[in-house]
C-alpha positions as CSV (number, residue, x, y, z in Angstrom):
1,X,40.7,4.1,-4.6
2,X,39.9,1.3,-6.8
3,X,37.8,-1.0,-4.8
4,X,35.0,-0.2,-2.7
5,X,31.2,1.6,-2.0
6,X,30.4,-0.3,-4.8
7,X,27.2,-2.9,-3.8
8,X,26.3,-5.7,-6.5
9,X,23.2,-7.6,-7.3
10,X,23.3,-11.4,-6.9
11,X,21.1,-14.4,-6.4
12,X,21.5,-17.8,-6.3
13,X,23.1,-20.0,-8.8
14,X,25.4,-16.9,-10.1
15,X,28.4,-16.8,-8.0
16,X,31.1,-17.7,-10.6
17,X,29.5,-14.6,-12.5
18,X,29.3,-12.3,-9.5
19,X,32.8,-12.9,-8.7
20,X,33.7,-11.7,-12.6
21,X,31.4,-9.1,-11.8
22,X,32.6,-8.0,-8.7
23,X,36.4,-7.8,-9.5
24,X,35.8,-6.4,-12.6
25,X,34.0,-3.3,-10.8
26,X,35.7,-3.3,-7.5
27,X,32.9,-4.1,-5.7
28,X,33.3,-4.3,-1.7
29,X,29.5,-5.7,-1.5
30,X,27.1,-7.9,-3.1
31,X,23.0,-7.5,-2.3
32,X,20.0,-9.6,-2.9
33,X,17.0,-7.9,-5.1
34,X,12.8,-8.3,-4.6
35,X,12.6,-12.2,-5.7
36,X,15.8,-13.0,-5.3
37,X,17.9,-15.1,-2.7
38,X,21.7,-15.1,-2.0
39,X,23.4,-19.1,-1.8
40,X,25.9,-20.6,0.1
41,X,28.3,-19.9,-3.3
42,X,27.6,-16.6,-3.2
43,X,28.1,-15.7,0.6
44,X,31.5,-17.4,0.7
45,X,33.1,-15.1,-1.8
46,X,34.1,-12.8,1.3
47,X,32.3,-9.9,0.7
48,X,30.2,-7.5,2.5
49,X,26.8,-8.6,2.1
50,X,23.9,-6.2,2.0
51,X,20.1,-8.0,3.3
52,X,17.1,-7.1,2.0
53,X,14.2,-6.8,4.6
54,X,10.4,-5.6,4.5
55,X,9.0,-5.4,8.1
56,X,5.3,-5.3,6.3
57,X,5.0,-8.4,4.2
58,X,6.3,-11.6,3.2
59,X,4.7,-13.4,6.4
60,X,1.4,-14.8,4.8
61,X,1.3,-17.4,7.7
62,X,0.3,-13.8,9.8
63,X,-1.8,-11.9,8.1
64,X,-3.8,-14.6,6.6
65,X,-5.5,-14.7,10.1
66,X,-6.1,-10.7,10.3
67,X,-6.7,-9.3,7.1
68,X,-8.8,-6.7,8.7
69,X,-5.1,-5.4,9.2
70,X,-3.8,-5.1,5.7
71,X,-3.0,-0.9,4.9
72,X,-6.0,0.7,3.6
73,X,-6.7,3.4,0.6
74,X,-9.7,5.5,-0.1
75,X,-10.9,4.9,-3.6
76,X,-13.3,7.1,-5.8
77,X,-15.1,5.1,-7.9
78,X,-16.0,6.5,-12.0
79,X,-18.3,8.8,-12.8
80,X,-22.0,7.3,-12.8
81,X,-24.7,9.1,-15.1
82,X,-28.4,9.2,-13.3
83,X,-31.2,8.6,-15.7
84,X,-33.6,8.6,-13.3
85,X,-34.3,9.0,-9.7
86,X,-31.8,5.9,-8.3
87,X,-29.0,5.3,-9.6
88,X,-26.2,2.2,-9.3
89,X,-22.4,2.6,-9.0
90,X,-20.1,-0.3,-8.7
91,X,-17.2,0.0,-6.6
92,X,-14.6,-2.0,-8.5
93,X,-14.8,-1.2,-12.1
94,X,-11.7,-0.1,-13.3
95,X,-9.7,-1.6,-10.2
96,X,-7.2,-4.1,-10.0
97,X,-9.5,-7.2,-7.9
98,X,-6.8,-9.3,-7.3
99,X,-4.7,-5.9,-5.1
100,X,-7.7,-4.4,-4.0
101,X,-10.6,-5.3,-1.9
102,X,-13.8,-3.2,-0.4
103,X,-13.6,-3.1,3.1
104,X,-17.0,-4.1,4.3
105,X,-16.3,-4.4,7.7
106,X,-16.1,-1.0,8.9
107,X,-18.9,1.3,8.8
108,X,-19.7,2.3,5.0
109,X,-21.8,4.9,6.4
110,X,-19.2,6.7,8.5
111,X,-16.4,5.9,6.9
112,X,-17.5,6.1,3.1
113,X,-19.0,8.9,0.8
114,X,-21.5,9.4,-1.9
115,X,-21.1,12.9,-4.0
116,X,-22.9,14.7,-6.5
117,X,-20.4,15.4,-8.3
118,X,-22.5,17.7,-10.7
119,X,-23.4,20.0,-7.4
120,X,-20.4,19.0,-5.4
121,X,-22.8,17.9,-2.6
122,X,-22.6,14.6,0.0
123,X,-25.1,13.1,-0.2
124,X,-26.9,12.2,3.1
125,X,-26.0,8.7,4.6
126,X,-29.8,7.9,4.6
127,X,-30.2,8.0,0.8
128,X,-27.8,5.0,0.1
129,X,-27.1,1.7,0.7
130,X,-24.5,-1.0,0.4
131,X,-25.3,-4.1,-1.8
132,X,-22.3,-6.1,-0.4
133,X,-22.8,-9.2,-2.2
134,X,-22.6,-7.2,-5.3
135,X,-20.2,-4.7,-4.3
136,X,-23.0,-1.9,-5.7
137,X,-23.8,1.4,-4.0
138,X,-27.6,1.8,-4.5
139,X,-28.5,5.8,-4.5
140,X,-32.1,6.9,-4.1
141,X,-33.4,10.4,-4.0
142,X,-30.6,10.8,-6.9
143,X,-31.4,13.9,-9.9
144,X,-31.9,12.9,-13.0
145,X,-28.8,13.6,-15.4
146,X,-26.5,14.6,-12.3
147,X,-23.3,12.1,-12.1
148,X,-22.5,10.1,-9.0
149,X,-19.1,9.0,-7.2
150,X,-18.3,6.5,-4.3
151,X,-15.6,7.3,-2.4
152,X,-14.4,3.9,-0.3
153,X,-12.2,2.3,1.7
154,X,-10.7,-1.0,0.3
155,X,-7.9,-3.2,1.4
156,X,-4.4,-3.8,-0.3
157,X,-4.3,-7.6,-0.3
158,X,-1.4,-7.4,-2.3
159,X,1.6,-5.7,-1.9
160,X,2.3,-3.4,-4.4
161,X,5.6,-3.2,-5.2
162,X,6.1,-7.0,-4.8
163,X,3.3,-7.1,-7.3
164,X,4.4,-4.9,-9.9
165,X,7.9,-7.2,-9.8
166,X,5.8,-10.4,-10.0
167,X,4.0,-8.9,-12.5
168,X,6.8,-7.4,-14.6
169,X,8.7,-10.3,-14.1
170,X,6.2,-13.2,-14.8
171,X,6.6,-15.2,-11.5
172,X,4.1,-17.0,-12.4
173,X,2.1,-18.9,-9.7
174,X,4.4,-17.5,-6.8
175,X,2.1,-16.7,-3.8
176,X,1.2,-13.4,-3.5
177,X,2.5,-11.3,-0.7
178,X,0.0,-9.4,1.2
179,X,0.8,-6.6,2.9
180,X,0.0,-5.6,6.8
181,X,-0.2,-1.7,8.8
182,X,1.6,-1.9,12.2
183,X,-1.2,0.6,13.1
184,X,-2.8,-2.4,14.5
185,X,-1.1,-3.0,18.0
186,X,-1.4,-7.0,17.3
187,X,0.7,-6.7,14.4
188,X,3.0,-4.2,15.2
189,X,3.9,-6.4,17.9
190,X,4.4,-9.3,15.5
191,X,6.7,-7.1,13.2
192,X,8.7,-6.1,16.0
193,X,9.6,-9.6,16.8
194,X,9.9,-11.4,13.9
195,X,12.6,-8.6,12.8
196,X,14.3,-9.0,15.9
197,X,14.4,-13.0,15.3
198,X,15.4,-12.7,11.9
199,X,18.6,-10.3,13.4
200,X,19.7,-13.3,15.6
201,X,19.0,-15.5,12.4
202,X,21.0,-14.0,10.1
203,X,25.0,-13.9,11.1
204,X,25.9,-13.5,7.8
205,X,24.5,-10.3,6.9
206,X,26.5,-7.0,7.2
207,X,24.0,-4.1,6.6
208,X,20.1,-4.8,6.5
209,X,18.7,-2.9,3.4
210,X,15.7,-1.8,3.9
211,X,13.6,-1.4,0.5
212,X,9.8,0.0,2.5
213,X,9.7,0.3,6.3
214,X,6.0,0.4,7.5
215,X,4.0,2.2,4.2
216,X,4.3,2.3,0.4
217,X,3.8,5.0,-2.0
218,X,0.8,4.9,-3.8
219,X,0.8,2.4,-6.5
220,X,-3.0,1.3,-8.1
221,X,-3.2,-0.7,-10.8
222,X,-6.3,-0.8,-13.4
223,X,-8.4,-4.4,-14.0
224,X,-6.1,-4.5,-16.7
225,X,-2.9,-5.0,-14.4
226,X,-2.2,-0.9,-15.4
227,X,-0.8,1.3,-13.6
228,X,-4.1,3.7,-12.9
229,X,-2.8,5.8,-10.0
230,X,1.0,6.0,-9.3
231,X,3.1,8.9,-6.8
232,X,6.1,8.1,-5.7
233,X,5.5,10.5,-2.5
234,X,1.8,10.1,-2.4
235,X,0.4,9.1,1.2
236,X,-3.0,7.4,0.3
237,X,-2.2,4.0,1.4
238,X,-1.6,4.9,5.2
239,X,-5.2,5.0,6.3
240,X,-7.8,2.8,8.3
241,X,-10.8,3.4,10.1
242,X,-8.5,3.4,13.9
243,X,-6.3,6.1,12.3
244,X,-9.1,8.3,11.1
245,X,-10.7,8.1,14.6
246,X,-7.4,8.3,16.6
247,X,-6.4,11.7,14.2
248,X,-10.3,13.2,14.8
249,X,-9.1,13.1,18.8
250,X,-5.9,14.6,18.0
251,X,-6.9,17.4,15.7
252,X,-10.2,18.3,16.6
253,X,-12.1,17.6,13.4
254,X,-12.5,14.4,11.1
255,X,-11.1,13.8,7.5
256,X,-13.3,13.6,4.5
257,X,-12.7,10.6,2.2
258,X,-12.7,13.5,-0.2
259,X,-9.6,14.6,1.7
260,X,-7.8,11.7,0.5
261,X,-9.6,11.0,-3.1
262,X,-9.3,14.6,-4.1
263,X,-11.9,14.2,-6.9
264,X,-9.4,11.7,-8.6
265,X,-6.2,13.5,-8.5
266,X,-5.4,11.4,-4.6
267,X,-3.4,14.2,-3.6
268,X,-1.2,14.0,-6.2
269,X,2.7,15.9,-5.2
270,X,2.0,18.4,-7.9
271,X,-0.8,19.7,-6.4
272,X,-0.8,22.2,-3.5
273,X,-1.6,20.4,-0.3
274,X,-4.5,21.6,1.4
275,X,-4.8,21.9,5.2
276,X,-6.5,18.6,5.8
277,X,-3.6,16.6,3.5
278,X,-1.1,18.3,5.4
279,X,-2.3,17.4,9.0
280,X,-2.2,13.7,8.3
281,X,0.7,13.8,6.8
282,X,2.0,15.5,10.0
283,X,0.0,12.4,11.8
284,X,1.5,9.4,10.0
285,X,4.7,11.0,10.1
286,X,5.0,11.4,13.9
287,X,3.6,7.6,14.2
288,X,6.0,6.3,11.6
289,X,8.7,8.5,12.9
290,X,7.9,6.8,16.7
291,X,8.5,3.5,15.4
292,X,11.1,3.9,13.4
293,X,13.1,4.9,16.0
294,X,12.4,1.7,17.9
């Protein structure tokens, strides 16, 4: 066999080169990349052509209008020394602002956490507050010389992987791509029928190539536009307040935001999953699993 199950990158503007490409190594197929669109030129040279689709972004018109709806990570923030009895710990240093955002909207008190990190102990909801203008946890009753971590919930306003291309790739002023969670029945529903428009839309394409169905991997990037905290089979960006409480009725018991930071290693695949990771990956997977199918 000297043709064939051989699928080749292409945009537009390159289909004299694809063609050298293409006979040169037998190729049966030709596929667009993240950033990249196939032309006229390109589609007419006869082959098989591969789509690429991402059912959770790339529709700012949408989500625009319900960010509350983007996925959702627990982040832990550094380690803050305590000189005296109260003690300050910003939320965002060392986090990439323009992919991450708090989410203030939800409950800080039941859905966030404030440790002691020298004892290991929560501290109790009624010794902190929230400066939300400032994005500051303010923690009274704290001991001197003991350090302090904020464990939150933030939003991904921009999808990761599109934004490590854009950024690898200097796209410049290209608008950002935010992501959304089909947990949300309101978007889940738009997902579900934009993807079946775009099916009647697009004659042309043989097989749709799906890149990311409904979550990514965890990618976190540093204010430096660093990679801070990268697993390609990490789970942390699947949560939101409506999953936590929809898993405590399901299991029995409620997750931690520890359960997710894991004192800065956020589950990490070369760590031995403990009981509470495990469950909601057994969750997520059953939801995921559930509409994936449909």
């Amino acid at each position: 066999m000297s043709t064939g199950r051989f699928t080749l990158p292409s945009e537009e503007n390159f289909a004299e080169k694809t063609k050298e490409l293409a006979e040169l190594w037998g190729a049966d197929a030709i596929r667009n990349s993240d950033g990249t669109h196939l032309d006229e030129d390109v589609l007419a040279l006869g082959k098989k052509i591969y789509s690429a689709y991402f059912p959770t972004r790339a529709h700012n018109e949408w989500i625009t209008l319900h960010m509350d709806e983007t996925p959702q990570v627990y982040l832990l923030t550094d380690r803050i020394l305590a000189e005296s009895d109260a003690v300050d710990v910003p939320l965002m240093d060392g986090f990439f602002e323009e992919q991450l955002k708090p989410n203030r909207d939800a409950d800080p008190h039941r859905y966030w956490e404030v440790v002691d990190r020298t004892t290991g102990e929560v501290v109790p909801p009624e010794q902190w507050t929230l400066d939300a203008g400032e994005d500051t946890v303010h923690v009274t009753a704290a001991v001197p010389m003991h350090e302090y971590t904020v464990s939150f919930l933030a939003y991904i306003i921009w999808d990761p992987v599109e934004m490590y291309n854009h950024l690898t790739n200097d796209w410049g002023d290209k608008e950002h791509e935010i992501p959304f969670d089909i947990y949300h029945p309101a978007t889940r529903k738009f997902v579900f029928d934009t993807f079946a428009r775009w099916l009647k839309d697009s004659p042309q394409t043989d097989v749709v190539r799906f890149t990311t169905f409904f979550y990514q991997f965890t990618l976190l990037f540093d204010a430096k536009r660093r990679e801070k905290v990268v697993d390609w089979f990490g789970c942390a960006c699947t949560v939101s307040p409506r999953a936590l409480d929809d898993f405590e009725k399901e299991y029995g018991y409620r997750l931690r935001p520890e359960d997710f930071v894991d004192g800065g290693a956020y589950n990490s695949a070369w760590r031995v999953p403990r009981k509470a990771q495990r469950d909601w990956i057994d969750f997520l997977s059953g939801f995921v699993r559930k509409n994936f199918k449909q």
